[in-house]
Backbone as a ProteinNet text record, in pm:
[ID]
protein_1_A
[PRIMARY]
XXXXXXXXXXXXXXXXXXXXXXXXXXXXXXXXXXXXXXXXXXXXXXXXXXXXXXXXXXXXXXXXXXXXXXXXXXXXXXXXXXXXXXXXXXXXXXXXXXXXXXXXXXXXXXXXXXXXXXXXXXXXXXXXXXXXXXXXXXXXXXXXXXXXXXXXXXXXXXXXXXXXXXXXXXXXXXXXXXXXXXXXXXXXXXXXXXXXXXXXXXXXXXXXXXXXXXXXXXXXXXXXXXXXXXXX
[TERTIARY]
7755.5	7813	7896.7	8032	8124	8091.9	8111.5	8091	8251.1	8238.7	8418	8457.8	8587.4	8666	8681.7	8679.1	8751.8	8887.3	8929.6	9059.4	9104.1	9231.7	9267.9	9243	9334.8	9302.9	9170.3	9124.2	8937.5	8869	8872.6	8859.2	8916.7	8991.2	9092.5	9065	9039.8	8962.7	8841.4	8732.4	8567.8	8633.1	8677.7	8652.9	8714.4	8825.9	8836.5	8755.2	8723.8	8589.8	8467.5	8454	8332.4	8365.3	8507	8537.5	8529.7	8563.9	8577.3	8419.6	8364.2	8219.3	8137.6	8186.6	8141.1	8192.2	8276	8342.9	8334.9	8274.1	8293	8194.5	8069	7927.3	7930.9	7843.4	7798.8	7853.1	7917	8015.9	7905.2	7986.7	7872.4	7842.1	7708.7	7702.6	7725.4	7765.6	7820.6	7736.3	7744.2	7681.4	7568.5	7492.6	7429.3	7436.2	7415.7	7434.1	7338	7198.9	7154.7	7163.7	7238.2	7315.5	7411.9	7517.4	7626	7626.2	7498.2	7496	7409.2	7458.1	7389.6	7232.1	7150	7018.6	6999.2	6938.2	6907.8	6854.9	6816.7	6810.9	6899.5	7012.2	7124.2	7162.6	7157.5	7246.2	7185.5	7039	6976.9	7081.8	7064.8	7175.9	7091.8	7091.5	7006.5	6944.2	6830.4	6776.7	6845.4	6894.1	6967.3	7117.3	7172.3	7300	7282.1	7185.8	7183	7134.1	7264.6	7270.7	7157.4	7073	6936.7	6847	6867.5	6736.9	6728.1	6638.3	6601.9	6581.1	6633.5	6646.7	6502.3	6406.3	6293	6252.1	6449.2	6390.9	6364.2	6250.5	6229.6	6356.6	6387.6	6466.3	6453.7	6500.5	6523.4	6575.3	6496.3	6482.9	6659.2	6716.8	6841.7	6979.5	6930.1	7002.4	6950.5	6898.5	6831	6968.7	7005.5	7115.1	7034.6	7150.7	7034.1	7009.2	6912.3	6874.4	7007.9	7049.1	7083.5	7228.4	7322.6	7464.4	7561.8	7537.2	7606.9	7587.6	7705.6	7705.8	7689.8	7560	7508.4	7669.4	7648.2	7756.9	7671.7	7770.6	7719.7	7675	7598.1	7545.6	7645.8	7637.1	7721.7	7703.5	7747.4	7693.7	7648.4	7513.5	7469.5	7563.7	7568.4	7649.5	7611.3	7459.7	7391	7372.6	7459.3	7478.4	7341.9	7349.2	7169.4	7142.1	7052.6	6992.2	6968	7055.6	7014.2	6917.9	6862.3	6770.4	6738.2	6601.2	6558.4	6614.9	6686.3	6665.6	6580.8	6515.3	6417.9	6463.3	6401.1	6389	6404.5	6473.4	6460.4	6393.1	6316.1	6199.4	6216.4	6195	6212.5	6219.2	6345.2	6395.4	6332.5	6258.8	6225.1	6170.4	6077.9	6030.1	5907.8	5892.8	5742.3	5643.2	5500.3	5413.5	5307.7	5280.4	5244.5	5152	5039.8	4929.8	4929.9	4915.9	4993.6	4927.6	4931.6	4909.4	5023.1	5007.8	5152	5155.7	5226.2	5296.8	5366.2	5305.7	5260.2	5303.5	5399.1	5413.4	5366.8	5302.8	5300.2	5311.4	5260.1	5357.6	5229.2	5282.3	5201.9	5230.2	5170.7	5242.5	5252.2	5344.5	5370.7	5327.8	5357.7	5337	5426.1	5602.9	5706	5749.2	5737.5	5781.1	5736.3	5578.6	5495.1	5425.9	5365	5319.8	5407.6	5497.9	5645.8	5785.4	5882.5	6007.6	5965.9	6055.3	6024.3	6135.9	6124	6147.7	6115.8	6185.4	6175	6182.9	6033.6	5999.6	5940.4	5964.2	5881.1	5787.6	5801.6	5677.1	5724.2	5583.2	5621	5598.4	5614.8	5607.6	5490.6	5425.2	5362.4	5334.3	5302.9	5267.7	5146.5	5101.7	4981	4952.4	4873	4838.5	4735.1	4790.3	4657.1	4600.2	4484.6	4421.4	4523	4514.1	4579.1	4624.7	4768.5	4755.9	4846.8	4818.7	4919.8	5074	5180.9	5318.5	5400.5	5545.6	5649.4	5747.1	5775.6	5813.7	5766.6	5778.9	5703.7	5735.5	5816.9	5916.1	5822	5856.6	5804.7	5638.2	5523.2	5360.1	5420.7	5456.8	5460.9	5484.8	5622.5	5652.3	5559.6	5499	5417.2	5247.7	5235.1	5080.7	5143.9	5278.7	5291.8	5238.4	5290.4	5322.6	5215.2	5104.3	5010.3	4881.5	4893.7	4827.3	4798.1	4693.2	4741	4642	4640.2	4522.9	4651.2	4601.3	4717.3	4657.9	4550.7	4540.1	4466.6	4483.7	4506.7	4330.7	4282	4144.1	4115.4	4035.2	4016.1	4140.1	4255.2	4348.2	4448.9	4415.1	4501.2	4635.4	4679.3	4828.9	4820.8	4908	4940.9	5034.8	5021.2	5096.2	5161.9	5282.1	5346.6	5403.3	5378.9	5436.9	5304.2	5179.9	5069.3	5094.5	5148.8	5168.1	5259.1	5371.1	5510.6	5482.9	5528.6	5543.6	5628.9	5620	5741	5692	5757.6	5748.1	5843.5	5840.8	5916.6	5973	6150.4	6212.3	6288	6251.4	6349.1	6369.2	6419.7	6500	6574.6	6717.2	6791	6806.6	6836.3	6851.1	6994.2	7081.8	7199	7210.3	7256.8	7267.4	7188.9	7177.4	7051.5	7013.1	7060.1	7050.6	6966.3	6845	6747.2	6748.8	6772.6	6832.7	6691.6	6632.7	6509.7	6547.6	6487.3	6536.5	6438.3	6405.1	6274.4	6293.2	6185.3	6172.1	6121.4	6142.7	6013.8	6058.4	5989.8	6018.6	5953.5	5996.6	5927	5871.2	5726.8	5672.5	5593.7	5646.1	5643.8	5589	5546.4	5471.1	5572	5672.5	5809.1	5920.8	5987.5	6100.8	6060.5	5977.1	5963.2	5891.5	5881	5825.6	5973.4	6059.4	6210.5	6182.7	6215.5	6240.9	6141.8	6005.2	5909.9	5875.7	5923.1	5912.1	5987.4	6164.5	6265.9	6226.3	6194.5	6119.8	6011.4	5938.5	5793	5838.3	5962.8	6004.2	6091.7	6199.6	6305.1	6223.4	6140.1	6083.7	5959.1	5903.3	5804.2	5900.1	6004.3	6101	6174.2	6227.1	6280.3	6145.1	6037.2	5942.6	5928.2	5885.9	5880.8	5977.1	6114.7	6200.3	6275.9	6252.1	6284.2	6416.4	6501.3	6585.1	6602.8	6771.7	6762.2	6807.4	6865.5	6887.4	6817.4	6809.4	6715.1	6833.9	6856.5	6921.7	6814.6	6795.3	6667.8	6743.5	6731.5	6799	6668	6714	6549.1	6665.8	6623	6729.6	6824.3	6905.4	6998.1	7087.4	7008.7	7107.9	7022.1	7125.4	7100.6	6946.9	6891.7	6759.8	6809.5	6906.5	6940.3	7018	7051.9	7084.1	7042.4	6874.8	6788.7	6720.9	6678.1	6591.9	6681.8	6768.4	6884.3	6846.5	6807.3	6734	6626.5	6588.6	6421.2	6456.4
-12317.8	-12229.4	-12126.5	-12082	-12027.8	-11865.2	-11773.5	-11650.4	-11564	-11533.6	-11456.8	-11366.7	-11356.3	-11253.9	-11112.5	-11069.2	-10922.3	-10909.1	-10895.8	-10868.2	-10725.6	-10692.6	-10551.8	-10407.3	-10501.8	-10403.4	-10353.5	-10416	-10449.9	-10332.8	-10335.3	-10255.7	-10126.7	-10066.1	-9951.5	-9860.2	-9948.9	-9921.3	-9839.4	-9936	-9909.8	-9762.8	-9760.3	-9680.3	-9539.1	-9519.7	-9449.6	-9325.1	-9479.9	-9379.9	-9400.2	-9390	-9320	-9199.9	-9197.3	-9020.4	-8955.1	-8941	-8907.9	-8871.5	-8965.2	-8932.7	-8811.2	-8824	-8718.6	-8591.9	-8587.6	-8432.4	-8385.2	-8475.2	-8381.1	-8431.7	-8504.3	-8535.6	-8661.7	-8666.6	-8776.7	-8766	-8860.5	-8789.9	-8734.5	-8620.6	-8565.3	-8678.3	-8678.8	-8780.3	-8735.1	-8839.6	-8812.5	-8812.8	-8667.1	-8611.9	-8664.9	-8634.4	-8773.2	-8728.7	-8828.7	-8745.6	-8618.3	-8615.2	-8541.3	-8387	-8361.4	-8248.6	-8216.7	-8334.7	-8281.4	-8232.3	-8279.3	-8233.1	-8062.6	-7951.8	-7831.3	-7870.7	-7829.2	-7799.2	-7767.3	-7729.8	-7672.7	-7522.9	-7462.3	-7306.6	-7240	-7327.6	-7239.6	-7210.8	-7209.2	-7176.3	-7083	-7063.4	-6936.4	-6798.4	-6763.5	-6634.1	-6498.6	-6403.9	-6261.4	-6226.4	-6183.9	-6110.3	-5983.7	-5857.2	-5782.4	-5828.9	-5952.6	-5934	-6012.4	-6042.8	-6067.5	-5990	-5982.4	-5911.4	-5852.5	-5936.8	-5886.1	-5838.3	-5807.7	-5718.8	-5602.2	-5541.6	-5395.2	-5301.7	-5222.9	-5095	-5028.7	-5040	-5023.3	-4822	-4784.9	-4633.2	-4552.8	-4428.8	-4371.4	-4290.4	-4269.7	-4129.2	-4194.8	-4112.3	-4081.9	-4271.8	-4265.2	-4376	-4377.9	-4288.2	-4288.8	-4372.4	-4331	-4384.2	-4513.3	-4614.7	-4741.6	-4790.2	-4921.9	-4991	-5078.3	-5122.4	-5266.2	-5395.7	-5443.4	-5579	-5711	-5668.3	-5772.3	-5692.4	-5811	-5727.9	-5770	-5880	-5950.3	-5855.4	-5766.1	-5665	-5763.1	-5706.2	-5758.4	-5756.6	-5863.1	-5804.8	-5709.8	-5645.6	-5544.1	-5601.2	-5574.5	-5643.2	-5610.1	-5717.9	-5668.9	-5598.2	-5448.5	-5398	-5479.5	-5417.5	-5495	-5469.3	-5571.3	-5570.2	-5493.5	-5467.7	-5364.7	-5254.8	-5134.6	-5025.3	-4921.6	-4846.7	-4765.9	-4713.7	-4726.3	-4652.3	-4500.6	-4458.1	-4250.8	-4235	-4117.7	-4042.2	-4034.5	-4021.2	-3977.4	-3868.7	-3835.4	-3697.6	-3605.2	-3506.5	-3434	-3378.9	-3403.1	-3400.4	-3269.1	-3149.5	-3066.9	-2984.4	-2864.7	-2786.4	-2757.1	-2792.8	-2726	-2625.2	-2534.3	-2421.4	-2360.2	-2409.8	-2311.6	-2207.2	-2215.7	-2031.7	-2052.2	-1972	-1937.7	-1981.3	-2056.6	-2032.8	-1895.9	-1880.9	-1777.5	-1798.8	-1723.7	-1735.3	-1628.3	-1647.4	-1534.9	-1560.8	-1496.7	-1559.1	-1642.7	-1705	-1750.4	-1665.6	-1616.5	-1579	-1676.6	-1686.8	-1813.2	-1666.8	-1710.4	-1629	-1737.5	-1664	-1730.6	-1634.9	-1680.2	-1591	-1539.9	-1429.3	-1341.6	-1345.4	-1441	-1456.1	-1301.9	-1317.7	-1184.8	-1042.3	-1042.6	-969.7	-824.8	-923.2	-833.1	-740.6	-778.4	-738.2	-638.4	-582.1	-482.6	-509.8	-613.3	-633.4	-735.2	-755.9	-753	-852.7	-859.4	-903.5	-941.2	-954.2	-980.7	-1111.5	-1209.7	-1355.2	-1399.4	-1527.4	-1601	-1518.2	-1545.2	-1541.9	-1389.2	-1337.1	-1185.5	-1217.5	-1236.1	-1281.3	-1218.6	-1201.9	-1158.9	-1278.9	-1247.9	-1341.8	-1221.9	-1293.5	-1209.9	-1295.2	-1165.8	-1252.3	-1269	-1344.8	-1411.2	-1388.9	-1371.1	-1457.5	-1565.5	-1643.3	-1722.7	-1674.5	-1746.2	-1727.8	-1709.2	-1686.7	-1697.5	-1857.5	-1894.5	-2032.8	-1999.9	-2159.3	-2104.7	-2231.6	-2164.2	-2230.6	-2176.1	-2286	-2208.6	-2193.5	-2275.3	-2248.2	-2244.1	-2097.1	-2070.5	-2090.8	-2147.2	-2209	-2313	-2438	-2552.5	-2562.4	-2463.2	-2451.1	-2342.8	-2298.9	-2160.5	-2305.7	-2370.2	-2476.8	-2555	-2609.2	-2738.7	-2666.2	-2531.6	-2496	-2485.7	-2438.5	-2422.1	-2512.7	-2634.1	-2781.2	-2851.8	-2842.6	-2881.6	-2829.1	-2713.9	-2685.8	-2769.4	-2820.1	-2894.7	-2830.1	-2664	-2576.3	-2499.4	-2501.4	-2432.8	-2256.1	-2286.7	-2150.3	-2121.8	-1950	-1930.9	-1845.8	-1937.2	-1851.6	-1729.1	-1661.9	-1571.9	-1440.6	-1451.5	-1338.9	-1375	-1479	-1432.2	-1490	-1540	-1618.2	-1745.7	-1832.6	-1921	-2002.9	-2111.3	-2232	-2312.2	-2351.4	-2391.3	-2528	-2542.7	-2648.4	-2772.4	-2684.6	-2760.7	-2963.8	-2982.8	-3138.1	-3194.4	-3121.5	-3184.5	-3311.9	-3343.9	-3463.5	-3422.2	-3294.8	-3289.2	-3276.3	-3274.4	-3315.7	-3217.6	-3157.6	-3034.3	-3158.9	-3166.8	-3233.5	-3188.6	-3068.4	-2962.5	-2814.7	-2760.8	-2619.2	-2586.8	-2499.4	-2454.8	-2313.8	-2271.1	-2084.7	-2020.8	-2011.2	-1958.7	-1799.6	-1729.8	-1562.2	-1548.5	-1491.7	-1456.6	-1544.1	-1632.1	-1760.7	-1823	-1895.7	-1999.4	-2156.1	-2267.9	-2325.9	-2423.6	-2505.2	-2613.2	-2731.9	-2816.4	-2976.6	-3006.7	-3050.8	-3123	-3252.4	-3374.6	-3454.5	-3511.8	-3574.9	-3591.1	-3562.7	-3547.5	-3527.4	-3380.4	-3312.8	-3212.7	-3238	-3203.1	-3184.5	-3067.1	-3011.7	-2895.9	-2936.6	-2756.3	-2759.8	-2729.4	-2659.9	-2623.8	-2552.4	-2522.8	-2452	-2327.7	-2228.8	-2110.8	-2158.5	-2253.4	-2329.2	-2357.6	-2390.6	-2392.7	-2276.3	-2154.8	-2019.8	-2024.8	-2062.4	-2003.4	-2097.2	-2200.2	-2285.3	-2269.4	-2244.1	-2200	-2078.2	-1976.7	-1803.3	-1890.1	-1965.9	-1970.2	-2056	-2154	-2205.7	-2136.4	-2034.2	-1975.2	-1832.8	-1774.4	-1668.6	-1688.5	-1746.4	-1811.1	-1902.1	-1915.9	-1957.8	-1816	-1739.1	-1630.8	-1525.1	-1521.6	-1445.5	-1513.1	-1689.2	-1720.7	-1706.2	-1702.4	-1733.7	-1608.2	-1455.9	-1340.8	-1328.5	-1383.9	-1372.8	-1357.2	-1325.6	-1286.3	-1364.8	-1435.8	-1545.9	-1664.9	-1771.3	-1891.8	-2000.4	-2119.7	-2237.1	-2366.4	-2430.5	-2558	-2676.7	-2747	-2916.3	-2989.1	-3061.5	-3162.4	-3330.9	-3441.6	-3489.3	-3522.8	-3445.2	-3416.9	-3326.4	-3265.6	-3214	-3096	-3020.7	-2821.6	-2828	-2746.9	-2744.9	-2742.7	-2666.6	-2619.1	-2724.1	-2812.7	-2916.2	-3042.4	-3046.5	-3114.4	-3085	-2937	-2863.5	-2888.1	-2848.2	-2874.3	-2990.8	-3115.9	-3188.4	-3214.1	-3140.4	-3110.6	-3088.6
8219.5	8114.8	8185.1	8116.6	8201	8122.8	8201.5	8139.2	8120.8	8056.5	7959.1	8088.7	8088.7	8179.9	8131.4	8233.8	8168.1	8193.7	8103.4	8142.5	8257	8293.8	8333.4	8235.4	8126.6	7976.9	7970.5	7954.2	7833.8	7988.7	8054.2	8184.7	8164.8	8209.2	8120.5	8029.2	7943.1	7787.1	7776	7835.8	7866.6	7995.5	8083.8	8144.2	8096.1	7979.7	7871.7	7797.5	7694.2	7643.4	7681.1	7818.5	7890.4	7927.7	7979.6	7984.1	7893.6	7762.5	7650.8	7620	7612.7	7566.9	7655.6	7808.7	7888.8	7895.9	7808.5	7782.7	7630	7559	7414	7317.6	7413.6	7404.8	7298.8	7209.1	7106.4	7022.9	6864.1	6787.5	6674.2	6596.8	6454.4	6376	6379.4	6252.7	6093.7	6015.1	5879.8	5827.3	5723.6	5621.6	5476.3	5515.5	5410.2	5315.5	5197.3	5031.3	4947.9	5026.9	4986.4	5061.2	5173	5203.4	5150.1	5092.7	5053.8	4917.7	4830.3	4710.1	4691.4	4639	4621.5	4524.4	4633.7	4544.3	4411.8	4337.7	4214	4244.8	4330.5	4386	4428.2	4432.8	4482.9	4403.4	4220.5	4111.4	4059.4	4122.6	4010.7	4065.7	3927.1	3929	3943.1	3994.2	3999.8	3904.3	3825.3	3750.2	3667.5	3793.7	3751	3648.8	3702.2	3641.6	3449.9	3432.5	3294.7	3182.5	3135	3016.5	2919.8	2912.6	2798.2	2859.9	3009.7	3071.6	3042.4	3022.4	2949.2	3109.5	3076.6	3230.2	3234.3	3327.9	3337.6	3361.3	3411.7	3411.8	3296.9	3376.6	3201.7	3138.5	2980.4	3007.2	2815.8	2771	2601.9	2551.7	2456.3	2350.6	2296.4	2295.1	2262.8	2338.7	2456.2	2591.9	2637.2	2578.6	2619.8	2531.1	2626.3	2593.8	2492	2367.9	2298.6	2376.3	2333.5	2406.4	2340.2	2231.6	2155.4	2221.2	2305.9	2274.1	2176.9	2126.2	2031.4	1899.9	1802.6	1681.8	1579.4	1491.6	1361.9	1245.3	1197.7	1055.2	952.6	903.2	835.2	699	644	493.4	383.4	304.5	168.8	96.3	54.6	-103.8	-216.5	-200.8	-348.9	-438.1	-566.7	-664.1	-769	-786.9	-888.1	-848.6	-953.3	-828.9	-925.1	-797.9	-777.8	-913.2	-953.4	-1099.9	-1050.1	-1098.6	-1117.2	-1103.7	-1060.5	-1069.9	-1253.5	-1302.6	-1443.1	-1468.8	-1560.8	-1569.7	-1686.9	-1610	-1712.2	-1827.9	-1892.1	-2061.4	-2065.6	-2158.3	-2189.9	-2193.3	-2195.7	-2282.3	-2414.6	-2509.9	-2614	-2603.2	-2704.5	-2753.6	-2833.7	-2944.9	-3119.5	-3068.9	-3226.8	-3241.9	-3158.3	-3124.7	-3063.2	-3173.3	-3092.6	-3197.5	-3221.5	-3365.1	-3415.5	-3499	-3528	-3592.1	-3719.7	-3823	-3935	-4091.4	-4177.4	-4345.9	-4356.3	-4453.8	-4521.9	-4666.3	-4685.3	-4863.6	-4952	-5030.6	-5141.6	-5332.5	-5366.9	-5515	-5635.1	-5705.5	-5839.1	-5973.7	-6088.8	-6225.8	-6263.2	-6280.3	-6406.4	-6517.7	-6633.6	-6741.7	-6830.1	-6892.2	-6987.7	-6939	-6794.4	-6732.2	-6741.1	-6759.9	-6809.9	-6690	-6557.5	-6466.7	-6415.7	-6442.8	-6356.6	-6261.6	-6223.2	-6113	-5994.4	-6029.5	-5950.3	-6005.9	-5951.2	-5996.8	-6103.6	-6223.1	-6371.4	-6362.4	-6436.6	-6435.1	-6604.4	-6621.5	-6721.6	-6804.7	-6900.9	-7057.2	-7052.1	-6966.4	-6955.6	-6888.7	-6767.4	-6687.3	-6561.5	-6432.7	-6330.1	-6224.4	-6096.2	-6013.7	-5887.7	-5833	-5803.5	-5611.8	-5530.4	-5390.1	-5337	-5248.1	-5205.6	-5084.7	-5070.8	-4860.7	-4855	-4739	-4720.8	-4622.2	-4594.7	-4388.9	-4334.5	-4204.7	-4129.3	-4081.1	-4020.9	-4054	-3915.1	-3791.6	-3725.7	-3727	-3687.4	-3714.1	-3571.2	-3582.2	-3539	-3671.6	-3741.9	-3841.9	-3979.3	-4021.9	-4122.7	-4267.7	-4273	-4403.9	-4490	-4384.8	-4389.5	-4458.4	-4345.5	-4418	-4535.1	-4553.6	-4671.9	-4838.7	-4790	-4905.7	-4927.7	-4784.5	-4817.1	-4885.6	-4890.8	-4949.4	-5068.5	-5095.9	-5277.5	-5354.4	-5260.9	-5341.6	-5314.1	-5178.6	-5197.1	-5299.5	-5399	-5468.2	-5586.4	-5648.8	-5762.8	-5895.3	-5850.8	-5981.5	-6032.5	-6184.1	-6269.2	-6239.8	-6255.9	-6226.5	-6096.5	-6033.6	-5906.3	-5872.3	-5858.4	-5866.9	-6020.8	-5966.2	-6079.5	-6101.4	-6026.8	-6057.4	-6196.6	-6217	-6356.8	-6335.7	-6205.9	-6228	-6196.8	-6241	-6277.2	-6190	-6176.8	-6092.6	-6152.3	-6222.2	-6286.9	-6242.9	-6081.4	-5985.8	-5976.7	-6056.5	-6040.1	-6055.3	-6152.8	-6220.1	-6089	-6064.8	-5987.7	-5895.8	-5835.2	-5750.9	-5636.1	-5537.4	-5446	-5314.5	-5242.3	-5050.6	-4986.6	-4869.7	-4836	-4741.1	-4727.8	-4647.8	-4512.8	-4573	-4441.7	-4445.8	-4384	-4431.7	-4318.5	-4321.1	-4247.6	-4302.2	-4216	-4208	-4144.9	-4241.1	-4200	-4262.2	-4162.5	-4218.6	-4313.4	-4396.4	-4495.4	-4601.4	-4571.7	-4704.6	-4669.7	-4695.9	-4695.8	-4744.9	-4693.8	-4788.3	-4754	-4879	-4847.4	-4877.2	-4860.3	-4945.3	-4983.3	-5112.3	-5125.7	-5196	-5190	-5259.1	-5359	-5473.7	-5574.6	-5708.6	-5775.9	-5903.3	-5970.5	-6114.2	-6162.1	-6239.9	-6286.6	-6383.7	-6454.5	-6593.5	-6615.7	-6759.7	-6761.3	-6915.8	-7075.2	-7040.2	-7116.3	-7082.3	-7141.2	-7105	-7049.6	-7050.3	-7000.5	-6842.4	-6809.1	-6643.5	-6581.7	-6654	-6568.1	-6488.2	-6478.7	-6407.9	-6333.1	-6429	-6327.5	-6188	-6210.9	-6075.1	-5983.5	-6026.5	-5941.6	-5864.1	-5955.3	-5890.8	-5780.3	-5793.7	-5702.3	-5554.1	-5609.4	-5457.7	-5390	-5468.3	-5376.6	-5321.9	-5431.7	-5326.7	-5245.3	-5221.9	-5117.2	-4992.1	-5033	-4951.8	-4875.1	-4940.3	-4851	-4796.8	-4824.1	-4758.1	-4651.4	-4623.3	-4493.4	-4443.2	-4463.2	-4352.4	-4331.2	-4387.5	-4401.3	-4463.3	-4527.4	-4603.9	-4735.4	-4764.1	-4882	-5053.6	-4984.6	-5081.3	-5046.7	-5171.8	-5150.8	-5211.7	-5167.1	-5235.4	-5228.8	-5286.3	-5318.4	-5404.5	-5287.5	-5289	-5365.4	-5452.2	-5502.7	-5471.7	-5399.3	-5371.1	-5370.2	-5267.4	-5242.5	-5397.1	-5476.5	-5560.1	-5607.4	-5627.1	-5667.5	-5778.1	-5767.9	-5794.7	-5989	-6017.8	-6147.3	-6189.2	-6129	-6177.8	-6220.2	-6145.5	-6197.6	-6312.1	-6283	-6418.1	-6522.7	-6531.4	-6624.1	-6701.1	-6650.7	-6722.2	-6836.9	-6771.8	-6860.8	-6989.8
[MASK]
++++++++++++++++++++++++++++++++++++++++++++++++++++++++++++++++++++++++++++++++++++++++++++++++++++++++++++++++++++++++++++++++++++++++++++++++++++++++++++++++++++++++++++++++++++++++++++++++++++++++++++++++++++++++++++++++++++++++

């Protein structure tokens, strides 16, 4: 078996890079893939630099940055707008209450105007008290005891109630300058013509004693008192 030549070249060559190798040592070996790829620890990012960490020094609740930096939208106005406050009811204004008689008139027949104002057929009209009764307005109990009476005669004094039969209801009264004005409801019932006056006398002046005035006007509904009697 013949063994291969070397050439001059192939000689040359080899004696080459043997120098080479003795001056600039072994070559680097190439990089393997799991060096060349970055770990998963090399990407963690600092603690300090993210945003939602809360600053651990002390100092005022005011000066703490928010955790949230992203700004809330602001909410919509409700569409139902706020119910007011209540507001308080008035105090009533009227009269003071007062504890007092009421004055109540009735007729003295054929009295002829001595035991006071003279009226009708020769008759007087005469004044009353009750208990003491208490009110703020004294109009209203003064009308409603006339009319709640239903005795012709007035205990043992001798006068007379002429309104005794009637059918009426006190609806109101207003008080302008000295005038008294009442409303009542219902119907009259009387004994004759000499009870016209005397019923008008017993509601308009028991009407101006409660309400201290000096004239009396008396509505029976809604129409002039003398315009009903007028009837009779």
């Amino acid at each position: 078996m013949t063994r291969p030549r070397l050439t001059a070249f192939s000689v040359l060559g080899l004696c080459t890079l043997f120098s080479l190798s003795a001056c600039f040592g072994p070559p680097t070996p190439a990089p393997t893939s799991s060096s060349a790829a970055p770990t998963a620890t090399s990407t963690v990012s600092p603690t300090t630099a993210s945003p939602s960490a809360s600053p651990t020094t002390a100092g005022p609740s005011a000066a703490s940055p928010s955790v949230t930096t992203t700004p809330k939208a602001a909410a919509p106005p409700s569409s139902t707008p706020a119910s007011p406050p209540a507001a308080q009811e008035p105090t009533p204004t009227g009269l003071p209450e007062q504890v007092a008689p009421l004055t109540i008139y009735y007729v003295a027949i054929d009295d002829n105007g001595i035991s006071g104002p003279r009226i009708g057929c020769g008759d007087s009209l005469v004044a009353t008290t009750t208990a003491p009764v208490r009110f703020t307005d004294q109009v209203g109990p003064s009308i409603g005891t006339l009319l709640a009476n239903k005795n012709r005669n007035v205990g043992l004094s001798g006068l007379v109630n002429v309104l005794y039969q009637s059918n009426l209801s006190y609806a109101g009264g207003e008080l302008e300058g000295g005038t008294i004005t009442i409303y009542l409801t219902g119907q009259f019932v009387l004994g004759g013509v000499c009870d016209i006056p005397r019923a008008k006398a017993q509601l308009e002046y028991t009407a101006m004693a409660a309400a201290g005035a000096t004239n009396a006007r008396v509505f029976v509904n809604g129409r002039p008192i003398d315009e009903v009697l007028s009837l009779k």
